[in-house]
C-alpha positions in Angstrom: -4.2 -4.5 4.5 -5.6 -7.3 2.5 -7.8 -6.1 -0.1 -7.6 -8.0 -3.4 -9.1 -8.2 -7.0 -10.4 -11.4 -8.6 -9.4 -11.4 -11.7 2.0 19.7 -15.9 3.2 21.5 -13.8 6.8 21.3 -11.2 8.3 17.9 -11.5 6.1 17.2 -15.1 4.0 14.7 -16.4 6.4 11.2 -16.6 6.0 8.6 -18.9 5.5 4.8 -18.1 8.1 3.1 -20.1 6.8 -0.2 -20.1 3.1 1.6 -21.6 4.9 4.1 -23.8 2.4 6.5 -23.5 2.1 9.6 -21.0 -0.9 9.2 -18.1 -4.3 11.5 -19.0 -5.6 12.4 -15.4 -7.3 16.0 -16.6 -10.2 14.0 -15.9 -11.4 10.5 -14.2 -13.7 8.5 -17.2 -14.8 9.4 -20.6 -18.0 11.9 -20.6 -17.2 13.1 -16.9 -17.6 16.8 -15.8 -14.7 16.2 -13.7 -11.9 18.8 -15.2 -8.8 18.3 -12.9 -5.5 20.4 -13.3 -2.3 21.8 -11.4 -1.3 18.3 -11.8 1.9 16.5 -10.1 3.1 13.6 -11.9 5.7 11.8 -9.6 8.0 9.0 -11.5 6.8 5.7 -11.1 6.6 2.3 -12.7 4.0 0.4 -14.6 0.8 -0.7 -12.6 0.9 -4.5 -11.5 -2.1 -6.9 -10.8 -1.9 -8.3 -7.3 -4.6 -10.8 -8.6 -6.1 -13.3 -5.9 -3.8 -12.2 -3.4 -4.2 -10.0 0.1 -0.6 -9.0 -0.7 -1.4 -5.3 -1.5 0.7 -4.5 1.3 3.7 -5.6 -0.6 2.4 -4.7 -4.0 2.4 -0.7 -2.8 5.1 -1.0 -1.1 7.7 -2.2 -3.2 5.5 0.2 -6.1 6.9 2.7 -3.7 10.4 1.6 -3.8 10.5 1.6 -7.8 9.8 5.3 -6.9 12.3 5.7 -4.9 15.0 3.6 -6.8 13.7 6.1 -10.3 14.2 9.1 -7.8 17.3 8.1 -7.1 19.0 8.1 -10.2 19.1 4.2 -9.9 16.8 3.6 -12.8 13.6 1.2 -13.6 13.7 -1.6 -11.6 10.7 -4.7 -11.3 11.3 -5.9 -7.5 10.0 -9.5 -6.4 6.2 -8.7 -3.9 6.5 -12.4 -3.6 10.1 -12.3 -2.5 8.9 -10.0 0.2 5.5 -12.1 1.1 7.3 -15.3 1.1 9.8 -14.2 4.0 6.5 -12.1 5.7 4.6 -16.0 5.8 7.7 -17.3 7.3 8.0 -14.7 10.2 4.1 -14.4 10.6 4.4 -18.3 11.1 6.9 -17.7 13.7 5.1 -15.3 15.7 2.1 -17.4 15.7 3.8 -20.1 17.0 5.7 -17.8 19.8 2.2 -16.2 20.7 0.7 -19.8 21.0 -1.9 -19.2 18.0 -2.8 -15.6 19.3 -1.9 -13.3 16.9 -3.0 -13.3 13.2 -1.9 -15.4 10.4 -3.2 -14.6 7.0 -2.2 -12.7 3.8 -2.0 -9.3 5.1 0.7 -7.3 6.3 1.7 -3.8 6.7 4.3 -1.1 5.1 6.9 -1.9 7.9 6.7 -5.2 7.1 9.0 -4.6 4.1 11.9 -2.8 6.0 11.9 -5.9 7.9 12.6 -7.8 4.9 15.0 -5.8 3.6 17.1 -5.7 7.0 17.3 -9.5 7.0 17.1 -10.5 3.4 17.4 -7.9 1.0 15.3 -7.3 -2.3 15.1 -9.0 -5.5 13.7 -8.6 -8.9 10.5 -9.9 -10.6 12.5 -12.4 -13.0 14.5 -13.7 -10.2 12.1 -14.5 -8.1 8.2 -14.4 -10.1 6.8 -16.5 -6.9 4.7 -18.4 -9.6 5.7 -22.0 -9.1 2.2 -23.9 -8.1 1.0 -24.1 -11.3 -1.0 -20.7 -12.4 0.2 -17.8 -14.1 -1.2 -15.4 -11.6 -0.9 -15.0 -8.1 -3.6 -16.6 -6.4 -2.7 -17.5 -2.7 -5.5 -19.2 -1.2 -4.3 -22.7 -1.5 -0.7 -21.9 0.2 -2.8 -19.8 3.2 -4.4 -22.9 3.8 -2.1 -25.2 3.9 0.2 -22.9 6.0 -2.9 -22.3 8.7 -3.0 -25.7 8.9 0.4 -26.4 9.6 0.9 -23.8 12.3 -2.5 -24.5 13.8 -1.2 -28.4 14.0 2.5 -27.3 15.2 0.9 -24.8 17.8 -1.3 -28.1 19.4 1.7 -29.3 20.5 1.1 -33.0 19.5 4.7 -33.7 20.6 4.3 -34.7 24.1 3.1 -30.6 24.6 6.3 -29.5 23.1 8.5 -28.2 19.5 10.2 -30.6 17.3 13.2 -28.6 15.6 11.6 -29.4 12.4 8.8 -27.4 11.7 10.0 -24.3 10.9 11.9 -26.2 7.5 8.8 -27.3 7.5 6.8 -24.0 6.7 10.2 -23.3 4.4 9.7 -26.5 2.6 5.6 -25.4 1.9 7.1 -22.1 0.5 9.6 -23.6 -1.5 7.1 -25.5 -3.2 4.7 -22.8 -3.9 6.9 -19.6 -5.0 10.2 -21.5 -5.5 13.4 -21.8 -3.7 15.3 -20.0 -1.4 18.4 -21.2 0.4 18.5 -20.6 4.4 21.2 -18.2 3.7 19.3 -16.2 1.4 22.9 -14.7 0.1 23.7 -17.5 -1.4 20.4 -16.7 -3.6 22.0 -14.4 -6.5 20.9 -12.8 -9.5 21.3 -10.8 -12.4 20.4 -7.7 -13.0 21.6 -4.9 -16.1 24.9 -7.0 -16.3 26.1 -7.7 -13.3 25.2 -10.5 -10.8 24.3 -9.7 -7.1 23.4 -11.2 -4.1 19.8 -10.0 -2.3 21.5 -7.4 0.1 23.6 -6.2 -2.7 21.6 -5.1 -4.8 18.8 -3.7 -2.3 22.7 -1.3 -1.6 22.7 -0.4 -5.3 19.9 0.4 -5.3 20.3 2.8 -2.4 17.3 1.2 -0.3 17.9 1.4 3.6 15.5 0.4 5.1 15.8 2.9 8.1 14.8 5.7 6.4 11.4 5.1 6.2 8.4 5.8 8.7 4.7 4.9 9.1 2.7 8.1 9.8 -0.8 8.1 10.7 -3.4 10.5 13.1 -5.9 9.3 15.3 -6.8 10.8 18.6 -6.8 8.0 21.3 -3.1 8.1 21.7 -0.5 11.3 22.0 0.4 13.2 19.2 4.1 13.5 18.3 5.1 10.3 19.6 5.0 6.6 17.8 2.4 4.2 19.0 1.2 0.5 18.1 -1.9 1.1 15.3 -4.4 -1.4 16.8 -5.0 -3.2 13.4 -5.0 -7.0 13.1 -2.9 -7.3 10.1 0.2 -5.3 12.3 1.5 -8.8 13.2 4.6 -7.4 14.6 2.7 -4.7 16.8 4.9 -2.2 15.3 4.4 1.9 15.9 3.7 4.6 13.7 4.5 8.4 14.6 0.8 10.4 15.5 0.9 13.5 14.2 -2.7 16.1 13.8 -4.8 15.5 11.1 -3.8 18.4 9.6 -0.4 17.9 9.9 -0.7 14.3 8.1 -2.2 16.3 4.8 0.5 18.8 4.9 3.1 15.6 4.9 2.0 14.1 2.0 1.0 17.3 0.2 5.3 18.5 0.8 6.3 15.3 0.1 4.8 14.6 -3.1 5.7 19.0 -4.3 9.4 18.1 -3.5 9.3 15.0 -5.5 8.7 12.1 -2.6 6.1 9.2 -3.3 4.2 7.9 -0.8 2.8 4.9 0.2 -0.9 4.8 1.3 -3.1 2.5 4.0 -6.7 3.0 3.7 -10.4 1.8 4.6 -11.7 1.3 0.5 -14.8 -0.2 1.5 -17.5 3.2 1.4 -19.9 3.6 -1.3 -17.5 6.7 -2.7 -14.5 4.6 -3.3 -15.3 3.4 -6.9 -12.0 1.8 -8.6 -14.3 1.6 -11.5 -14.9 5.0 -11.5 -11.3 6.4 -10.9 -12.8 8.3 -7.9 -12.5 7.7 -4.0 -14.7 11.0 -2.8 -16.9 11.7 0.3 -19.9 13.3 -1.0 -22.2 15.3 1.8 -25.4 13.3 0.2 -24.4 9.7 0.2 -27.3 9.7 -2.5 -25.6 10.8 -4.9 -22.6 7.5 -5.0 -25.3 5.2 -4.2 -24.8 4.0 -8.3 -21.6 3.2 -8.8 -22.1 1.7 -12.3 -24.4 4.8 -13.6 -22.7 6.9 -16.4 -25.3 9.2 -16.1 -24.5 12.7 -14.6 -27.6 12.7 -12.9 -29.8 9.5 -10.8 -33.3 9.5 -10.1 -33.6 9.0 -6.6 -37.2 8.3 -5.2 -38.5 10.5 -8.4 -35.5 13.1 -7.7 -32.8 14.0 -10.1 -29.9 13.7 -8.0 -26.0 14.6 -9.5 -24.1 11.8 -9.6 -20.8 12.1 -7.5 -18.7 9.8 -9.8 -19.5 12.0 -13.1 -19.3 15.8 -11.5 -18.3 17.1 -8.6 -20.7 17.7 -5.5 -20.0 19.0 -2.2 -17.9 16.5 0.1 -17.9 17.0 4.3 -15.8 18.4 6.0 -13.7 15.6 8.5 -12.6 16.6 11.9 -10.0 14.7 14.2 -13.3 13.9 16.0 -15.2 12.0 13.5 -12.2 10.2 11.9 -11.5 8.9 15.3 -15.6 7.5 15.7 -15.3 6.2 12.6 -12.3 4.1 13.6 -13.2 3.2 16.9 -17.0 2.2 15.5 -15.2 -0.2 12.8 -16.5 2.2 9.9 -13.1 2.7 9.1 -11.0 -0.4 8.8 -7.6 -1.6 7.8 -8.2 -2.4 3.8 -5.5 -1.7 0.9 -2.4 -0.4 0.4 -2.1 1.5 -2.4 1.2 4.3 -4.0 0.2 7.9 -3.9 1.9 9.5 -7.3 1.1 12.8 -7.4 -1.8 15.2 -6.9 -4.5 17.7 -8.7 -7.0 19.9 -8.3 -10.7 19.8 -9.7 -12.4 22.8 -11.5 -13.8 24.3 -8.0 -10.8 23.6 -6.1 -11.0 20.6 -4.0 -7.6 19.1 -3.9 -6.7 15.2 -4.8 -4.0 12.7 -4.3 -3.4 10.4 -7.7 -3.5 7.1 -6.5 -1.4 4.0 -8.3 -3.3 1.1 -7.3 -2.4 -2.8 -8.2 -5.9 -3.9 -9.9 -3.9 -3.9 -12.9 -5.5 -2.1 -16.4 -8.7 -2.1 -14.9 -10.6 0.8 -15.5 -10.6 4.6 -17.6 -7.6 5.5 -16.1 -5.6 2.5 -16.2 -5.2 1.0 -12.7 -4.8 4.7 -11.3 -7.5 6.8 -9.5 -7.8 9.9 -7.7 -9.3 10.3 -3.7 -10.1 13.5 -2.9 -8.8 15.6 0.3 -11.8 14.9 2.5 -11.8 10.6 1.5 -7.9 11.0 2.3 -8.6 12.7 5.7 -11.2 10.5 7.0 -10.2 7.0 5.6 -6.1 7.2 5.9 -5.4 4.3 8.3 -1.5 5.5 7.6 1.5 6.7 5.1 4.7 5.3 4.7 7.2 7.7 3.6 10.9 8.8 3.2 12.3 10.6 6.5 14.0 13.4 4.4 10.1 13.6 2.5 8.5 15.1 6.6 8.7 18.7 7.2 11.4 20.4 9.2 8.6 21.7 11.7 6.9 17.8 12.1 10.9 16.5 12.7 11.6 19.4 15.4 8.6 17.7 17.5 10.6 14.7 18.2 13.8 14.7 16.7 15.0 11.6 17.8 12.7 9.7 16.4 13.5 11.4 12.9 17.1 10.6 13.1 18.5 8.2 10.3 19.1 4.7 11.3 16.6 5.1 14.4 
């Protein structure tokens, strides 16, 4: 995932502290027929701007742990992505090296990637660790991929007389250091405050009540077993880690319990068709492509070749149905790719039914509904490359298919 941005009813409607103000999602942009209701409102905290960054990965995913932190009792908390993306570069560098310059080594990454982090270094907060010390005040990560692909590219010739000097690994550390700020080696000597009291990475990731073992990727395709894990063939999986196949059906009923008994959940997803409009607080999949072909029309209806055509971002049309069997065409013909993480929040309906997830994306305020959006069921089923999700969040009846693989600390 590396998808950047240049620059009322059951659990209630929460507030975000930080705007003051109560989210509007009973529709998607001012003067749309769109009329949405049986809302689900999840807590969450403010949106965040990943800026010039492919670190959505870490941007959703620690969005996702705020969640969980607020769900826990444990209160509002503003955790460090570039805590997290800074140790990711380090391992990614690693790996490179190991698989002699055969793997990939850029700014994505993946949900699991942050339960790897938190197993070996903990969690931090924003003001501990802003990872803003090159000189801008947003992220913007372009110069420090650089100069990190070059230095691994150069390590991974083997100039040495075709072998590894011990120091190029504090090397890559160093490079860090210098663009998001220091970290010792023994990152628990790297402490904080926090609400009074000081803590070390590790500590605080424990009051916080974040394990990482009690999380799983979830996803659906076809090509491999359902109801066991398997590697999701994406480039940005650097570690070739598994997620748990499950029916297509069975991965919309997840997410559907998780969010109705109070569970956020972290979403991977192809954002690159014409319905996905950020702008237009909509991610749809309209039968008649026609009618998202303008994505900056507020018009409810386009003329199309002398034909007034609705247009899908100002009322709703009819959207296709997805099967298991075009999902998986879509993947294996590259239509649907590994793009953006983003935090599912909560979820409506539309005035004829169709049912939505509310999406909490990290574009920051950026359009009507401020850095949020809704994707309809059909966009969600065809376009999901995975969830990431508490264990206690899956159904009874998805855990009894493989309980081992459900247990905690597996």
């Amino acid at each position: 995932m590396k998808k950047w941005i240049i620059t009322f009813m059951l659990l209630g409607v929460w507030q975000l502290s930080a705007q003051n103000k109560a989210e509007d999602f009973t529709t998607n942009q001012p003067g749309s027929k769109y009329r949405f209701h049986d809302i689900i409102l999840l807590p969450h905290t403010p949106v965040k701007n990943q800026n010039r960054t492919g670190t959505c990965w870490s941007f959703s995913t620690l969005s996702f742990l705020e969640s969980e932190a607020l769900r826990k009792g444990k209160g509002e908390h503003d955790l460090s992505e570039m805590w997290v993306a800074r140790h990711v570069y380090q391992g990614k560098a690693e790996n490179y090296i190991r698989m002699d310059g055969k793997a990939n080594f850029a700014q994505g990454g993946e949900f699991h990637d942050i339960p790897w982090v938190m197993e070996r270094y903990g969690l931090v907060t924003e003001k501990a660790y802003p990872g803003l010390h090159y000189g801008d005040t947003i992220h913007i990560h372009n110069e420090l991929e650089a100069v990190l692909k070059g230095m691994v590219d150069a390590v991974n010739r083997k100039p040495q007389k075709g072998h590894l000097t011990t120091a190029w690994k504090d090397a890559v550390r160093g490079t860090l250091d210098a663009y998001l700020g220091y970290v010792p080696k023994n990152t628990e000597e790297f402490t904080f405050e926090e609400n009074g009291r000081r803590f070390t990475p590790k500590r605080f990731m424990k009051y916080l009540d974040l394990h990482p073992h009690d999380y799983v990727e979830i996803t659906s395709f076809t090509h491999h077993p359902y109801y066991k894990p398997f590697v999701v063939e994406i480039p940005d999986n650097w570690q070739m880690a598994s997620a748990f196949n499950v029916p297509l059906d069975e991965l919309v009923t997840i997410t559907e319990h998780a969010l109705k008994n109070g569970y956020t959940v972290a979403w991977g997803a192809d954002v690159s068709e014409k319905g996905f409009s950020h702008r237009n607080g909509l991610a749809i999949l309209p039968e008649d492509e026609r009618t998202v072909s303008d994505r900056k029309s507020k018009d409810l209806y386009l003329n199309i070749d002398g034909k007034k055509i609705p247009n899908a971002f100002m009322q709703p049309v009819p959207q296709k149905k997805v099967t298991p069997e075009m999902r998986q065409e879509w993947f294996d013909r590259k239509f649907t790719t590994d793009d953006h993480g983003m935090h599912i929040i909560g979820m409506a309906k539309d005035q004829n039914g169709m049912r939505y997830f509310i999406v909490k994306n990290s574009w920051g305020d950026s359009n009507a509904l401020h850095g949020y959006f809704l994707v309809s069921e059909p966009y969600f089923r065809a376009k999901t490359i995975d969830i990431f999700v508490h264990k206690d969040a899956v159904p009874a009846a998805t855990k009894k298919k493989n309980p081992c693989y459900f247990k905690h600390g597996e």
